[in-house]
C-alpha positions as CSV (number, residue, x, y, z in Angstrom):
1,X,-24.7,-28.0,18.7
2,X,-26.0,-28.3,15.2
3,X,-23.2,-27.7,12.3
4,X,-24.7,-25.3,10.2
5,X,-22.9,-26.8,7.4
6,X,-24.8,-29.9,7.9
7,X,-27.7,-27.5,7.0
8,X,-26.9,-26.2,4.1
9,X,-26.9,-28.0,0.7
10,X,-24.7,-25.0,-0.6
11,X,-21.6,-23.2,0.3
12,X,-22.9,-19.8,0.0
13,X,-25.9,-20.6,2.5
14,X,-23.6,-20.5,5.4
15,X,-23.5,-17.7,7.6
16,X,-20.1,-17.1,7.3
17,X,-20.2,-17.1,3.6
18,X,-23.3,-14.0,3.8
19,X,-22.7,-12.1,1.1
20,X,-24.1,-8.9,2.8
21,X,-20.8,-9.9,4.9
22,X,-18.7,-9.8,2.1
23,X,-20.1,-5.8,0.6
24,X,-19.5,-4.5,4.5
25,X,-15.7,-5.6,4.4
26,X,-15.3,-4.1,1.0
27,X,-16.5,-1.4,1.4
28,X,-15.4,-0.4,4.6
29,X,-11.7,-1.6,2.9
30,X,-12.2,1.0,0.3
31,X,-13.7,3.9,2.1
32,X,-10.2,3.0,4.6
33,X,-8.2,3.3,1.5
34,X,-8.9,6.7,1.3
35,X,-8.7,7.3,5.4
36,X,-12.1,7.3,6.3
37,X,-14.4,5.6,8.7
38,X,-17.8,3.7,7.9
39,X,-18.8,4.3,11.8
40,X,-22.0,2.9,10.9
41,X,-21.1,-0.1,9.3
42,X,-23.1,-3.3,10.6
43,X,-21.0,-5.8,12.3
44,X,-19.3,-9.0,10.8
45,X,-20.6,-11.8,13.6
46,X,-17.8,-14.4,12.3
47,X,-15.7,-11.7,11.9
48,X,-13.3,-11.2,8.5
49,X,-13.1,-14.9,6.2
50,X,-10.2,-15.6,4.0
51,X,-12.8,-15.3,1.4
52,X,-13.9,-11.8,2.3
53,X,-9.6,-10.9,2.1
54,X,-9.9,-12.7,-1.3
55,X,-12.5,-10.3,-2.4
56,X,-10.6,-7.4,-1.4
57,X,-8.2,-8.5,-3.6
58,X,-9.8,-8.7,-6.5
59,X,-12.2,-6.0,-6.3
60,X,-8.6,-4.0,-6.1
61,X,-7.3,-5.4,-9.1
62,X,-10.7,-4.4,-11.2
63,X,-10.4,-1.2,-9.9
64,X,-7.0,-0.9,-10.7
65,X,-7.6,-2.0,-14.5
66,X,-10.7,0.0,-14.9
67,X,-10.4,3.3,-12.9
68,X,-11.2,5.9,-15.6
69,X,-15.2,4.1,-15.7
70,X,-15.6,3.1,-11.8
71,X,-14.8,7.1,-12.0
72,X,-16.6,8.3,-14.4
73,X,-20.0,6.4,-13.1
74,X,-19.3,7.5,-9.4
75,X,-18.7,11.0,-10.7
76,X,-22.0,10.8,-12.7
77,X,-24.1,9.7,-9.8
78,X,-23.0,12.6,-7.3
79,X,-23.5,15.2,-9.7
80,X,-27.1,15.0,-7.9
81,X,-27.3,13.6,-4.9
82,X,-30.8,13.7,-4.9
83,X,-31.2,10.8,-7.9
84,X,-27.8,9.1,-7.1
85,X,-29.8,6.1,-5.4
86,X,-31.7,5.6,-8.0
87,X,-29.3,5.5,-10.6
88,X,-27.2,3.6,-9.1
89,X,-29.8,0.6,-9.1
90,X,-29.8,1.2,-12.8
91,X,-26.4,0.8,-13.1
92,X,-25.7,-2.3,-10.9
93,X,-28.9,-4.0,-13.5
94,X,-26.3,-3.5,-16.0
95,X,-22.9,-3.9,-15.2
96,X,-20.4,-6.2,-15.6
97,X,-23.0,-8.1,-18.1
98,X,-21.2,-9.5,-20.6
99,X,-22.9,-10.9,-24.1
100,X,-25.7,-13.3,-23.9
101,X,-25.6,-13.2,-20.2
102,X,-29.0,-12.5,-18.5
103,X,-29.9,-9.8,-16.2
104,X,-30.4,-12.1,-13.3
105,X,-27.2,-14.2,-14.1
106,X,-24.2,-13.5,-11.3
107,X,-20.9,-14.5,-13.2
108,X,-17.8,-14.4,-10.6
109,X,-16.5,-11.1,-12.9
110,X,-19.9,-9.4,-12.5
111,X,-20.1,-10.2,-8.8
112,X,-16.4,-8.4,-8.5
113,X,-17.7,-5.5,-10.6
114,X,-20.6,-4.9,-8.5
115,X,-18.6,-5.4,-5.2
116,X,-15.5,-3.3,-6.8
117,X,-18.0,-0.2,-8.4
118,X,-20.2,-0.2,-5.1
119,X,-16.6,0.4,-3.1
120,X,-15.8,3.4,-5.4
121,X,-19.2,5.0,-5.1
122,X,-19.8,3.9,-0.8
123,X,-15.7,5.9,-0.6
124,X,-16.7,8.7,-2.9
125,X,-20.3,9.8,-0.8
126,X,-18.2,8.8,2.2
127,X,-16.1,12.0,1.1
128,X,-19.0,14.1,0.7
129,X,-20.7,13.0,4.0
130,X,-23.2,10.7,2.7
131,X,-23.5,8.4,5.0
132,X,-27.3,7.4,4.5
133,X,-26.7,6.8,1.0
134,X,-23.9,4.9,1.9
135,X,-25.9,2.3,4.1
136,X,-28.8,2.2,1.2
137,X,-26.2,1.3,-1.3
138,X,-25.3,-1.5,1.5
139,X,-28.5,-2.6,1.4
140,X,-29.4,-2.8,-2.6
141,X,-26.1,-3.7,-3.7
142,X,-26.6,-7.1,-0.8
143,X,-30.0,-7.6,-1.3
144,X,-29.3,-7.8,-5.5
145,X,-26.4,-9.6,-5.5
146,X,-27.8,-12.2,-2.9
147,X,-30.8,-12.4,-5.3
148,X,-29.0,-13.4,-8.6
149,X,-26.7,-15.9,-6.6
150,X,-29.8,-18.2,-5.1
151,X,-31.5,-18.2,-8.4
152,X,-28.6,-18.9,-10.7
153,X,-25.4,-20.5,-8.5
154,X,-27.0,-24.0,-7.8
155,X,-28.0,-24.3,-11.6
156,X,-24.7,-23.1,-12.9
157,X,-22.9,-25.0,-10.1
158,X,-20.9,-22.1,-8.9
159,X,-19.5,-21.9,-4.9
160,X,-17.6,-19.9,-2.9
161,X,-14.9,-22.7,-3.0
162,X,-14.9,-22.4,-7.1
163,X,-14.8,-18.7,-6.7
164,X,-11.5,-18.8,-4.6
165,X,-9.9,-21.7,-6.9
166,X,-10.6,-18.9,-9.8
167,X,-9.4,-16.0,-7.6
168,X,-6.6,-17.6,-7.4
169,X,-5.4,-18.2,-10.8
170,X,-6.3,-14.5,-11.4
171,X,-4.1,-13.2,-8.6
172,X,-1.0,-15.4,-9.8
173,X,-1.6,-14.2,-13.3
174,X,-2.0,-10.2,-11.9
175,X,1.1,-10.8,-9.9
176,X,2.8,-12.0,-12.8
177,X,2.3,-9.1,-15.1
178,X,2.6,-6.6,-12.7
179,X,6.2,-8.3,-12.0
180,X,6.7,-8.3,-15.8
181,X,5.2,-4.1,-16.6
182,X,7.7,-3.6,-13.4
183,X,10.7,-5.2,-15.4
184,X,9.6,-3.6,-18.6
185,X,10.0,-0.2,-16.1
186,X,12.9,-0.8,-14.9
187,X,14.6,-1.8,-18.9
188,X,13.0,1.0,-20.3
189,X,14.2,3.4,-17.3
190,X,18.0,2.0,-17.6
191,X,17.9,2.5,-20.9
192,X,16.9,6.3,-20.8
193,X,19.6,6.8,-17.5
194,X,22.2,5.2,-19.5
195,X,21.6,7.2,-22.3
196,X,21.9,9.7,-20.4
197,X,25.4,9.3,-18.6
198,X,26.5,8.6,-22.1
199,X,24.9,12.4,-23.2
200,X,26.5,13.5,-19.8
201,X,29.7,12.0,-20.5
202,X,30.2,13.3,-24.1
203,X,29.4,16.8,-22.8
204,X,32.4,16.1,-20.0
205,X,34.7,15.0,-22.7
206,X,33.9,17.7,-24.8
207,X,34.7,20.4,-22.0
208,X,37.6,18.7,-21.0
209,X,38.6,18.8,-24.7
210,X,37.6,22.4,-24.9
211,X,39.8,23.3,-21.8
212,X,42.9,22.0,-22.9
């Protein structure tokens, strides 16, 4: 049998590496976040890659940092459902663009953008039944983001094996200053808890001092 990767003169060619295969994970990830079912979602034929648990990953953290917009653009588009397709193909040709970078470019941020907003939006209709505006956002957001990446990765060099080297440096620094914003927490709460069994304890002594 033929190795398809002796077929391929780039990583993100392969099968495996479909991109359409890394929106279905996500976004049946995110609409499971909020403890829902994508019964319609197509199948993954190699099943879940390391890459695709990568994605998740990351997708969460841009979520995490930008939830007030992901929000504010999901609420937007359901405010009629009837033009919520459309606008959000408007949206996707402008997010995550940052300056000087064309609309057909597919920087590893905007790709986690697209991947993290289109999660938001697929789990919010998901909420209000949907489910055929789900599988057209499926569709677009693969079918654009699949676009940009053949035109622009070879030229740019950019891989799926470059992605996850950079995924990874972004994960350690997250974990890192979510460990640090936790020990910040946990100063400033000691702090305020031993301030106040030192108010509690003055009001003790005073009582006691009162009593006698």
């Amino acid at each position: 049998m033929t190795n398809p990767a002796s077929m391929c003169d780039y990583d993100f060619q392969l099968p495996h590496l479909d991109i359409k295969g890394f929106v279905v994970d996500y976004f049946s990830f995110r609409i499971e976040k909020d403890r829902l079912e994508w019964h319609e979602r197509p199948e993954l034929p190699y099943g879940v890659q390391p890459e695709h648990k990568v994605m998740r990953r990351l997708a969460s953290i841009f979520e995490r940092r930008h939830t007030v917009e992901l929000d504010g653009f999901a609420n937007e588009l359901l405010e009629d459902e009837h033009l919520s397709f459309a606008r959000y193909c408007d949206i996707l040709e402008e997010f995550g663009r940052v300056e000087n970078e064309e609309a057909r470019g597919m920087s590893y941020g905007r790709l986690v953008g697209i991947i993290a907003f289109g999660g938001v939006v697929a789990a919010r209709m998901m909420q209000h039944n949907l489910r055929k505006e789900v599988q057209q956002i499926f569709l677009y957001t693969s079918r654009f983001v699949d676009a940009r990446i053949r035109l622009t990765w070879p030229t740019e060099r950019k891989s799926w094996k470059l992605f996850m080297t950079v995924a990874a440096d972004i994960i350690q620094r997250d974990d890192k200053s979510l460990m640090e914003e936790s020990n910040f927490s946990r100063r400033r709460w000691s702090i305020v808890i031993g301030a106040a069994l030192v108010g509690i304890g003055a009001i003790i002594g005073t009582k006691t001092l009162m009593s006698k």
